[in-house]
N, C-alpha and C positions, 0 to 999 in steps of 0.2 A: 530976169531978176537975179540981183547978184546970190552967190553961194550964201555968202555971211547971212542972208535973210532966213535961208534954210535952217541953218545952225541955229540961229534965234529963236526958229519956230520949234526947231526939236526941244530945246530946252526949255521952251513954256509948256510943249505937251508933257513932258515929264514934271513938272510942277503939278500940271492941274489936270493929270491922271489920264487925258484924252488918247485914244487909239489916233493910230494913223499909218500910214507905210510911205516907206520912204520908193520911190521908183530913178536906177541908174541907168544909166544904158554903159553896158561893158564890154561892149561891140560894134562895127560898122562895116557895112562893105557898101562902095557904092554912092552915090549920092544920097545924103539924107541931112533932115531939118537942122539937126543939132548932132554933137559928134559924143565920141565915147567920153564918159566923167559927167555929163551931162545930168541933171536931178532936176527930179519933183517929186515934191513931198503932197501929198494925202492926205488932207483930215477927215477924222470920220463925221463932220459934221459937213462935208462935199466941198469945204473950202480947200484952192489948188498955192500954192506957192513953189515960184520955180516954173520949167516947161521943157520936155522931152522934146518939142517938136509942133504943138498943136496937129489941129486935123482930126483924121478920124484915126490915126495910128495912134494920138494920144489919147483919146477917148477908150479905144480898145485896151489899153493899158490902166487907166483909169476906173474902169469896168474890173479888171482883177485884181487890181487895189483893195478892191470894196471886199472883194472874195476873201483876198490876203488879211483884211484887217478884222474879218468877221471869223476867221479858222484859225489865224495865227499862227499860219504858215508861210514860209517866205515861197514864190516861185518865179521862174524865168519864163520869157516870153519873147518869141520873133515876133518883128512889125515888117510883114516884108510890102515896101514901097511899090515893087515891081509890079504886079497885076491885082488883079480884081477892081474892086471902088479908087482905090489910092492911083490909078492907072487913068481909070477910066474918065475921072473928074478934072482929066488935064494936071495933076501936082505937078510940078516942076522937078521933084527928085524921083531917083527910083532906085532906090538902095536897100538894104535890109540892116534893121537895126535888133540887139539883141539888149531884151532891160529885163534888169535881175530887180526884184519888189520883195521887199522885208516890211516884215512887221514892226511897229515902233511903240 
């Protein structure tokens, strides 16, 4: 999904009050889905626009989205591709990504 659709969507959440967090990714090493500058936005109603990557790295990201938008804390997060589930399901990458998730 292009950028501009993010921008779109931040400035209707600020219209009509709705939480949500934006998630970047401001790092890479390695092979991975999508590269750094990379966004999705969070709504607090579970609607996604944009895509770090799918999979279960974005789901995990996704997951403290919910945290971040519920605390109204911003926080950082490795997705590291290389072992565990993301290894073992055959992904095609194995890199580690690093997404910074702000409250919106």
């Amino acid at each position: 999904m292009r950028s501009r659709n993010i921008f779109d969507s931040l400035l209707e959440i600020k219209k009509t009050g709705k939480k949500a967090a934006l998630a970047t990714i401001i790092r890479t090493k390695g092979s991975t889905p999508r590269k750094t500058g990379s966004k999705m936005l969070i709504i607090e109603d579970g609607k996604l626009i944009g895509t770090i990557g799918g999979g279960c790295g974005e789901a995990e990201v996704i997951e403290i989205a919910i945290e971040v938008i519920c605390k109204q804390q911003p926080a950082q997060h490795q997705v590291d591709l290389t072992k565990g589930l993301f290894y073992e399901d055959g992904g095609i990458c194995g890199g580690i990504m690093d997404v910074f998730i702000e409250p919106i």
